[in-house]
KELUMVO-233078 format. One line per 8 residues: number of its first residue (from 0); their letters; for each residue y, x, z of N, C-alpha, C. Coordinates in steps of 0.001 Angstrom, whole numbers. Layout:
N
NUM) A) Y:X:Z:Y:X:Z:Y:X:Z ~ ...
//
This chain:
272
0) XXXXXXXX) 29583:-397:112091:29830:966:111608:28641:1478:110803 ~ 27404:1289:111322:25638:1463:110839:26037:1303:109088 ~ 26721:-318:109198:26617:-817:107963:27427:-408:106848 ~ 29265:-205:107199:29964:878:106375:29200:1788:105695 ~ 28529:2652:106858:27525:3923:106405:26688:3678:105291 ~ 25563:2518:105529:25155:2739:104787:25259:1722:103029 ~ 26788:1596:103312:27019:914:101933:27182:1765:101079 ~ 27955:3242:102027:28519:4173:101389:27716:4799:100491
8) XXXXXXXX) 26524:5191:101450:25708:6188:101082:24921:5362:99212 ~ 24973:4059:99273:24467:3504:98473:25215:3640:97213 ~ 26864:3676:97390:27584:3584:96313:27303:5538:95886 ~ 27053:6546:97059:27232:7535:96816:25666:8147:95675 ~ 24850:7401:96565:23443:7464:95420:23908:7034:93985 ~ 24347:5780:94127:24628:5015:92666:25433:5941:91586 ~ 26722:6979:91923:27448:7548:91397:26604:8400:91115 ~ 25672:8967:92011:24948:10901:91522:23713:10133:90398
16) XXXXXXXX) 23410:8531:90533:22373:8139:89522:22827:8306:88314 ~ 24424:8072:88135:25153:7694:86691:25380:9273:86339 ~ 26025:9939:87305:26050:11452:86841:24881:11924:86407 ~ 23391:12074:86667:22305:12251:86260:21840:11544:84917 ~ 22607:10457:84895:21609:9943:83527:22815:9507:82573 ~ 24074:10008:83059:25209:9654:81685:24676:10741:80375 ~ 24472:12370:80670:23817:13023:79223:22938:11997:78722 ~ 21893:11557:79322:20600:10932:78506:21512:9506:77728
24) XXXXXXXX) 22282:8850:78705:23069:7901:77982:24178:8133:77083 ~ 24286:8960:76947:25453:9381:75842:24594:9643:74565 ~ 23420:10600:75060:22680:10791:73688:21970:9741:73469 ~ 21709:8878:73942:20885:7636:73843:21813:6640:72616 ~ 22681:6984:72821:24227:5870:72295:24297:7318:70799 ~ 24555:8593:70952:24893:8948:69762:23697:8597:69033 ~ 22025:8922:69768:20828:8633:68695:21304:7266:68045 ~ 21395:5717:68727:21182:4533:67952:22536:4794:66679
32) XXXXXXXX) 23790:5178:67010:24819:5455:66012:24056:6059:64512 ~ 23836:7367:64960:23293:8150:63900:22223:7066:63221 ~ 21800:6835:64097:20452:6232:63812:20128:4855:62640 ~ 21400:4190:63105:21733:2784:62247:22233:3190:60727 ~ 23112:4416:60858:23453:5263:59769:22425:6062:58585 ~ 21252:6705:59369:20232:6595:58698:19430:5325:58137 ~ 19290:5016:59080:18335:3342:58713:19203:2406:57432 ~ 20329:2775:57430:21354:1934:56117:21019:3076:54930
40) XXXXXXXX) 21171:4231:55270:20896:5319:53775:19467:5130:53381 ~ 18605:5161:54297:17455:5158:53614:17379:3685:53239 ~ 17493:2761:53621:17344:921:52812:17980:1142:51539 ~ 18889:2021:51238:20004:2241:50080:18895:3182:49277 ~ 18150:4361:50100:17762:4776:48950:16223:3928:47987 ~ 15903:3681:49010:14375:2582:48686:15056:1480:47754 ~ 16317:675:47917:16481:-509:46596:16960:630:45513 ~ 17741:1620:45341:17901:2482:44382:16680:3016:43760
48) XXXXXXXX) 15826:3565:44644:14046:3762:43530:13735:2856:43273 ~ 13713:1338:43841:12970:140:43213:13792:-183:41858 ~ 14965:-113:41840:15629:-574:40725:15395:428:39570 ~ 15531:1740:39654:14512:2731:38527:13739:2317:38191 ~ 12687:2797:39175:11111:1974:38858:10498:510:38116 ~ 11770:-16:38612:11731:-1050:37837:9997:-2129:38099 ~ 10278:-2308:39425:8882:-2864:39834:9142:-4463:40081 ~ 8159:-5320:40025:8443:-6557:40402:9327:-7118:41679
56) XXXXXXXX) 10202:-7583:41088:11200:-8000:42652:10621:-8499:43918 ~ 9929:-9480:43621:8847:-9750:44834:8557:-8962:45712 ~ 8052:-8296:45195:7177:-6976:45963:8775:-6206:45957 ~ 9752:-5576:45435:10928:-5076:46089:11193:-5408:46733 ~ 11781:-7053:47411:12692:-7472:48502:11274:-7809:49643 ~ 10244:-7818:49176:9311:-7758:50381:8725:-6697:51126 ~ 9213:-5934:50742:8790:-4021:50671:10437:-3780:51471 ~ 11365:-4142:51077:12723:-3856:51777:12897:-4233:53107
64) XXXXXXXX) 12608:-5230:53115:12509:-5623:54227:11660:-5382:55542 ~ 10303:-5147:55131:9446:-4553:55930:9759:-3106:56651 ~ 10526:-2372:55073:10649:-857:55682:11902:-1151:56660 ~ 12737:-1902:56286:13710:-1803:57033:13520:-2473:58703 ~ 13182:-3504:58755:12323:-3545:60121:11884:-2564:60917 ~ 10636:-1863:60142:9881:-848:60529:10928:327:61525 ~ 11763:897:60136:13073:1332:60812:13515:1386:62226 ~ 13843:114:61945:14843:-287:63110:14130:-377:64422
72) XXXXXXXX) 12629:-585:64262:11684:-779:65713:11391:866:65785 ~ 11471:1945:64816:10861:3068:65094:12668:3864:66203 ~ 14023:3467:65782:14918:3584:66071:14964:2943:67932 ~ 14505:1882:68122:14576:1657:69506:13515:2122:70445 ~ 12468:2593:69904:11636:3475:70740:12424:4832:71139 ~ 12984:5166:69460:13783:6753:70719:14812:6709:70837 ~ 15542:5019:71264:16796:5271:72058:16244:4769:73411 ~ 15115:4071:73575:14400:3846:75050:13997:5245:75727
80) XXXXXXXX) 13305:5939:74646:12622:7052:75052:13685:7740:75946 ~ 14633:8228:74987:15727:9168:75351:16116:8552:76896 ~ 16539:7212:77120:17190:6495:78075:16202:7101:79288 ~ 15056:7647:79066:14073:8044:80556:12720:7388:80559 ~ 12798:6273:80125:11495:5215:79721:10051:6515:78804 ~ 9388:6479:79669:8116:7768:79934:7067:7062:78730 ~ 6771:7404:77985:5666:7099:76347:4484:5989:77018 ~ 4146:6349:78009:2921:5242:78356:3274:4287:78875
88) XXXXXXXX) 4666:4455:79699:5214:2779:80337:6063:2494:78932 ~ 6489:2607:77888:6790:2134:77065:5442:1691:76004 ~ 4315:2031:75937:3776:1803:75351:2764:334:75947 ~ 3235:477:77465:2329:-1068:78532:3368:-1689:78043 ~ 4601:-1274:78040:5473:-2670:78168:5734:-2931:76709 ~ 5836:-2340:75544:5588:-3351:74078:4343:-3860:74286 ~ 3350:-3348:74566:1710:-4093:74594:1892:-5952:74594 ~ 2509:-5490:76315:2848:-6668:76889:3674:-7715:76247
96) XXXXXXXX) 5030:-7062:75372:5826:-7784:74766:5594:-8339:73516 ~ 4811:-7407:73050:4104:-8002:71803:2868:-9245:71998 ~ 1874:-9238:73146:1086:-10187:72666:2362:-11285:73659 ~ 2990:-11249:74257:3965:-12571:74458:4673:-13289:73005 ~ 5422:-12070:72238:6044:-12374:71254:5143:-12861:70347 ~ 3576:-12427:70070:2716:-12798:69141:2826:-14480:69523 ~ 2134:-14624:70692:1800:-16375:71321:3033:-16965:71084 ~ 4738:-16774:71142:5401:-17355:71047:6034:-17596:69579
104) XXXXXXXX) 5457:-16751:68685:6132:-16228:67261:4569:-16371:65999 ~ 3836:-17392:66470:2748:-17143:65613:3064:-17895:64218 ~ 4227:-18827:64371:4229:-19341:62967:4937:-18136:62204 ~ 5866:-17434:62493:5930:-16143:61915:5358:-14935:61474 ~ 4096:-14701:62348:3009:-14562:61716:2157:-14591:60990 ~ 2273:-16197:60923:1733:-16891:59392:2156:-16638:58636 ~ 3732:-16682:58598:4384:-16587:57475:4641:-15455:57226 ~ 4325:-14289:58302:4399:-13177:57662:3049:-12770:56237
112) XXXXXXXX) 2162:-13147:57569:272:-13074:56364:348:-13864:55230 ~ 1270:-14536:55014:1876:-16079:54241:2108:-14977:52698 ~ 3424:-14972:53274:3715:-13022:52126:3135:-12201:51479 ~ 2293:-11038:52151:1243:-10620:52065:528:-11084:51231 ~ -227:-12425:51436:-1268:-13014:50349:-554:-13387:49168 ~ 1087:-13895:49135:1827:-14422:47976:1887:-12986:46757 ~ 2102:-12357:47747:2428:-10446:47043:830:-10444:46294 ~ -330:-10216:47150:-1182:-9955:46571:-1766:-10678:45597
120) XXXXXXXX) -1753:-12027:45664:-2411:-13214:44582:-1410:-13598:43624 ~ 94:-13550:43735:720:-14114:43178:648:-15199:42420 ~ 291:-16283:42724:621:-17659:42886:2196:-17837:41815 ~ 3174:-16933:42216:4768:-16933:41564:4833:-16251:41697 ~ 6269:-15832:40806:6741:-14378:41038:8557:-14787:40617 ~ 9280:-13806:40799:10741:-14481:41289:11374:-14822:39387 ~ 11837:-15982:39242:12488:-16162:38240:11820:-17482:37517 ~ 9936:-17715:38669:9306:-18923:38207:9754:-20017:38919
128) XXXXXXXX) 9783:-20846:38165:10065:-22309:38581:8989:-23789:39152 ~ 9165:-23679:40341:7840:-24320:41343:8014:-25550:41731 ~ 6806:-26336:42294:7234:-27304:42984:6137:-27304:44550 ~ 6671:-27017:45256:6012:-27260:46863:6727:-27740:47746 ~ 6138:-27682:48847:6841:-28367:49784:7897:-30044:49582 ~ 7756:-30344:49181:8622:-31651:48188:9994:-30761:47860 ~ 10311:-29873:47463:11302:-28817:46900:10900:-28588:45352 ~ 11799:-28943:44342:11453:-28006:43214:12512:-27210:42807
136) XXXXXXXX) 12602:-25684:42852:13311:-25018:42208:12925:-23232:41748 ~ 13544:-22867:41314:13413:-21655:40788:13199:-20591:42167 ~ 12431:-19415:41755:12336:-18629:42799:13214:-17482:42906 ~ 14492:-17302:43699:14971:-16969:43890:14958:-15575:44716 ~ 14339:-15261:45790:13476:-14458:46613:12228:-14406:47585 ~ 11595:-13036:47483:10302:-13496:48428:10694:-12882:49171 ~ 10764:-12621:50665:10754:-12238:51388:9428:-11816:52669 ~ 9712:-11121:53577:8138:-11253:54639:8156:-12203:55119
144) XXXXXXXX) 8911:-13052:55487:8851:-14182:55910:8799:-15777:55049 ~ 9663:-15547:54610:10599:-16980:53935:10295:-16543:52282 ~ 10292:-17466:51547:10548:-17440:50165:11822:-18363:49746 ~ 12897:-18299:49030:14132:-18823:48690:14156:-18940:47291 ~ 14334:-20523:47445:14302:-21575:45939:15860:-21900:45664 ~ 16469:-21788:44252:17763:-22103:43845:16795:-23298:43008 ~ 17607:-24984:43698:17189:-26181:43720:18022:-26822:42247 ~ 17679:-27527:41597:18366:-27946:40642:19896:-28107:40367
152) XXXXXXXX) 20312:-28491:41849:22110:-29001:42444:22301:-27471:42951 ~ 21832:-26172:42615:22174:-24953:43228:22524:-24921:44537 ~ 21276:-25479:45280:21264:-25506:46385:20157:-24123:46711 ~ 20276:-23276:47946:19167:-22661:48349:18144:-23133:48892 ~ 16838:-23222:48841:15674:-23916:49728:14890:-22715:50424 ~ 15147:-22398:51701:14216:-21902:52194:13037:-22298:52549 ~ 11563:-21621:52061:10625:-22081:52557:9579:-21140:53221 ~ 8772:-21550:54171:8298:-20778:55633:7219:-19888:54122
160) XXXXXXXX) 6373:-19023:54375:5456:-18346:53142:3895:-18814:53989 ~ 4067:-19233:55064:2728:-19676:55825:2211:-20653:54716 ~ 3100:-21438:54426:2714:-23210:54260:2528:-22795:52890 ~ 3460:-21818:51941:3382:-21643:50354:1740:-21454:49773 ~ 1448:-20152:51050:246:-19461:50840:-923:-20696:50947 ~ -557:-21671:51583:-2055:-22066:51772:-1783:-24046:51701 ~ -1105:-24558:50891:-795:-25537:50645:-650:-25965:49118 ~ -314:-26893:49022:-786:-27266:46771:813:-26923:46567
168) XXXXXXXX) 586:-26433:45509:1960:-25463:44425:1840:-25614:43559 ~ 2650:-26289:42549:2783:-25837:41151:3853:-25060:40806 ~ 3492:-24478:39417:4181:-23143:39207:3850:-23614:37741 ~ 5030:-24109:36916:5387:-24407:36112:5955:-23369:34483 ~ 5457:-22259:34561:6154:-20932:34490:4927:-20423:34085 ~ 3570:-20357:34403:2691:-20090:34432:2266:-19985:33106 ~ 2115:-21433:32130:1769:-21368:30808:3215:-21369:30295 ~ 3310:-20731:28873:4768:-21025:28189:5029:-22081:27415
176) XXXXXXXX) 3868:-23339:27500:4272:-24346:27044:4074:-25637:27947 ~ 4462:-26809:27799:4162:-27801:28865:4109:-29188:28160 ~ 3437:-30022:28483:3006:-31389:28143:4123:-32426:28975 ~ 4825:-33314:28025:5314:-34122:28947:4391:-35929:28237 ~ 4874:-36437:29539:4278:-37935:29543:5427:-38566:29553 ~ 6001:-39637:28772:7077:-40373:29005:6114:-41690:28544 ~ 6699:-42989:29712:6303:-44302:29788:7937:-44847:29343 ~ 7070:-46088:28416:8168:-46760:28065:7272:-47980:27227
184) XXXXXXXX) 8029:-49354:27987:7977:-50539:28100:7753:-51499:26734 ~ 7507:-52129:26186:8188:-52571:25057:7947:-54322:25164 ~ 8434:-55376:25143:7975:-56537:24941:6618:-57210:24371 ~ 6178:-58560:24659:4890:-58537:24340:5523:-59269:22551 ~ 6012:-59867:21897:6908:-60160:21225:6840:-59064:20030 ~ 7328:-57869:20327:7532:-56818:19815:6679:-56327:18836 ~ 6722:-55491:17604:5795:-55263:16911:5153:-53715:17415 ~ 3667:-53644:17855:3656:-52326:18930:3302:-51278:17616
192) XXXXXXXX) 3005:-51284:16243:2563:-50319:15327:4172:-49118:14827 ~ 5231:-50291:15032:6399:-50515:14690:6997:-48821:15945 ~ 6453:-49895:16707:7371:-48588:18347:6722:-47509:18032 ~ 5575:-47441:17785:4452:-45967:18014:5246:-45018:16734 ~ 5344:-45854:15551:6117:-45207:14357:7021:-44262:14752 ~ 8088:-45348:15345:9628:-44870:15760:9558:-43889:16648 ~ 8620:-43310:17975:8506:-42646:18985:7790:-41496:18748 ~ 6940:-41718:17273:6271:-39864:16632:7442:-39714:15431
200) XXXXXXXX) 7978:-40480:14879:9102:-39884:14270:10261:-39601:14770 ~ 10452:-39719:16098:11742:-39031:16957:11117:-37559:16980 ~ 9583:-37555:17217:8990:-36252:18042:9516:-35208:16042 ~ 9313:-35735:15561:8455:-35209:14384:10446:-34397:13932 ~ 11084:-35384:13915:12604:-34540:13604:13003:-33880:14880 ~ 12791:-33491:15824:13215:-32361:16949:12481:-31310:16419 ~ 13169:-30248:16515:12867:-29138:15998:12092:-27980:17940 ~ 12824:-29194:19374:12014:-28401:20386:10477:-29079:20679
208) XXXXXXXX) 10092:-30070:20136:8773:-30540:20054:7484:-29383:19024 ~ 7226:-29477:19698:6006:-28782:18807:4920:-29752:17769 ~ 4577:-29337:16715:4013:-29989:15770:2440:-29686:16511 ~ 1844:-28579:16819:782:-28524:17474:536:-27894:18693 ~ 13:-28798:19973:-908:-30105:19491:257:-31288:19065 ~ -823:-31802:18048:704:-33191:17785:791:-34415:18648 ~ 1763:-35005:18647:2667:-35832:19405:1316:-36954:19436 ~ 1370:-37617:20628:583:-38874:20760:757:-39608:21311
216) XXXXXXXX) 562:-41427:20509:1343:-41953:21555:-131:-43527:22101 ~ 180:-43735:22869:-1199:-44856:23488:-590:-46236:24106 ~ -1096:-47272:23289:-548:-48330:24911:-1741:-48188:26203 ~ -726:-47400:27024:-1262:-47987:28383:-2024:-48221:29229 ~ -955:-49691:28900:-1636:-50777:30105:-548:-52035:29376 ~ -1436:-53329:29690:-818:-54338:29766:188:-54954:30755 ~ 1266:-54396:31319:1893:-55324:32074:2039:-56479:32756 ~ 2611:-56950:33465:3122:-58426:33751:4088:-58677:32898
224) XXXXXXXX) 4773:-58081:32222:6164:-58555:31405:6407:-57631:30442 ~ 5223:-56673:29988:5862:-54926:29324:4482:-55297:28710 ~ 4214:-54461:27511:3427:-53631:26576:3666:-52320:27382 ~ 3165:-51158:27757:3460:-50163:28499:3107:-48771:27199 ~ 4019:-48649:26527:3358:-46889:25417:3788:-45457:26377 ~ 2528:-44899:26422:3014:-43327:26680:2977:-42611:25734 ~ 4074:-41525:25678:4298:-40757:24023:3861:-39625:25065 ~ 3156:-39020:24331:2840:-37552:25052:3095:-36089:23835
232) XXXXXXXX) 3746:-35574:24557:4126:-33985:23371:4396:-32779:24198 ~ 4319:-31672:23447:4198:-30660:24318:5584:-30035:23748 ~ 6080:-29220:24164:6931:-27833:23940:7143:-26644:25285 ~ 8164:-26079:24417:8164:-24821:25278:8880:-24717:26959 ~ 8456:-24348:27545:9230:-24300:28873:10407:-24425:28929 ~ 11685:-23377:28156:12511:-22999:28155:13333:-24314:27241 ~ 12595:-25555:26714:13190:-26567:25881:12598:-27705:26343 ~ 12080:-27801:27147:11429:-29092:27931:12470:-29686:28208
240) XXXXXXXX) 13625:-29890:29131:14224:-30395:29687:14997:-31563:28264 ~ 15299:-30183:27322:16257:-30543:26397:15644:-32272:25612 ~ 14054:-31596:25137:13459:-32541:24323:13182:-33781:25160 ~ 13200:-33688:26490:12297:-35090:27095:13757:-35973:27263 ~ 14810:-35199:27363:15921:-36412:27483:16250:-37025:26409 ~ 16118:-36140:24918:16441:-36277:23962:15897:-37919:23234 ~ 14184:-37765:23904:13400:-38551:23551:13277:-40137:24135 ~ 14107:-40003:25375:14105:-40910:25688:15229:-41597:25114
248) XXXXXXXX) 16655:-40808:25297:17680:-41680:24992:17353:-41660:23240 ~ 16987:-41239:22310:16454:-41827:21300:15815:-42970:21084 ~ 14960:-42864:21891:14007:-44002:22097:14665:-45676:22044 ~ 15838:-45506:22794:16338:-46480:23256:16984:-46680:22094 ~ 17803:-46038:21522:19267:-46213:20720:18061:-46553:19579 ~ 16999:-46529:19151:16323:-46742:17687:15734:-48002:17857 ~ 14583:-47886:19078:14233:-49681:19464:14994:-50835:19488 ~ 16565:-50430:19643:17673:-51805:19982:18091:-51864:18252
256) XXXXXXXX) 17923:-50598:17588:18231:-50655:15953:17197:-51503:15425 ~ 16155:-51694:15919:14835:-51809:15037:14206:-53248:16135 ~ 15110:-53670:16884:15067:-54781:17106:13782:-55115:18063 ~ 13345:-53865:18604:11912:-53601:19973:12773:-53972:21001 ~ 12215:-54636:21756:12772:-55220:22881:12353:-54545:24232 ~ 13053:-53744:25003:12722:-53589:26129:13082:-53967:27545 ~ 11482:-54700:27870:12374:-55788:28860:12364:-54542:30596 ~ 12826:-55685:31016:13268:-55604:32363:12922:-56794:33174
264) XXXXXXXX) 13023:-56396:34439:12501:-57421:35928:13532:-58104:35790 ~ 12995:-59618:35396:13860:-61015:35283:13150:-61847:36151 ~ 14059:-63074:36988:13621:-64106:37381:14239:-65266:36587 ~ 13739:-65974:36303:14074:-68048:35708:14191:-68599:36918 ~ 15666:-69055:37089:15603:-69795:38316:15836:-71243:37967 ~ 15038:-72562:38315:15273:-73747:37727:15888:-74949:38655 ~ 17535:-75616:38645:17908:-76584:39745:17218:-77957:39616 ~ 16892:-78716:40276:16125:-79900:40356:17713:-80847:41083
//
């Protein structure tokens, strides 16, 4: 009977607990509502001034994101608050949660400070075209965390901003013109004054090669089975791609005209 009693009395506490703290929980529930509602208008109004302003995207979607975070952690303090949770035991218990979350979340950290230094030094900026991490593609977004590469096959590459910030990068984007090196083979047989001709007069009729600096071409190295020429020429970023394919499959279709031989890995096999 002792025990009936005092189950009762327990369920009867439990009910006058919920009657006592359903106001604080109701307003606790309308604050996060309202609250998510604000936190979406103001993210709306911050990309609407960035897009006026017209400021570097980088720094926009890394600035968006932060505020919006910020937000959302300033939003669960006063739906805790409200819930009864007293300013100084909320302030021991993030203490606490934070240096746990720090020790468990430090590569995020990095990659947050990763950001930060990308924003401030800029290394890239979104629309340059990179190569890190064994990834090469265009920069797509920076974020506080992550930076996002659109990959040649329009693939996305996420990459951590820890490793960007403090690892070797090229950034291809940087100067507006670029040097390419193309190797190509020619027989020992072959006349080599003949190839060098044919490979600055491919450069010399493209109109995406640049005349200065002018086209140059070198043997090498001697091979095991190759004469080895590198043609070296520069052009513009935005026509690189075009001219270096151009030059090669030229290359080929004029040497087989002009009777340059380019060999390939052969074996002589002899029956006894």
């Amino acid at each position: 009977m002792e025990e009936i009693t005092n189950y009762k009395q327990h369920i009867d506490n439990a009910i006058a607990w919920l009657w006592s703290a359903l106001p604080n929980l109701i307003m606790a529930i309308l604050i996060f509502i309202v609250g998510l509602w604000v936190v979406r208008f103001l993210n709306n109004m911050v990309r609407k001034f960035f897009i006026r302003k017209d400021y570097d995207p980088a720094l926009e979607t890394f600035l968006q994101s932060f505020i919006s975070i910020a937000l959302k952690i300033i939003l669960f303090v006063l739906v805790v608050t409200q819930l009864g949770v007293k300013s100084s035991s909320l302030v021991a218990i993030v203490g606490a949660a934070g240096l746990a979350i720090g020790l468990a979340l430090q590569g995020s950290l990095s990659n947050f400070a990763g950001g930060v230094l990308i924003l401030l030094f800029k290394p890239f900026k979104v629309g340059d075209f990179i190569s890190a991490q064994g990834v090469d593609g265009t920069v797509k977004e920076i974020t506080i965390f992550y930076t996002k590469l659109t990959t040649f096959g329009n693939q996305i590459a996420v990459l951590p901003n820890g490793k960007l910030s403090n690892d070797n990068l090229i950034n291809y984007n940087t100067m507006s013109t670029r040097r390419d090196n193309i190797k190509i083979g020619i027989g020992y047989g072959s006349n080599i004054k003949n190839a060098k001709d044919i490979l600055l007069q491919i450069c010399a009729e493209n109109e995406n090669i640049l005349e200065d600096p002018i086209p140059e071409v070198y043997v090498d190295a001697l091979g095991d089975s190759s004469v080895n020429l590198t043609l070296r020429f520069w052009a513009h970023n935005t026509v690189f791609w075009p001219a270096h394919f151009y030059v090669i499959e030229e290359a080929k279709n004029r040497f087989d005209a002009a009777g340059i031989e380019i060999p390939f890995p052969q074996r002589d096999i002899h029956m006894k």
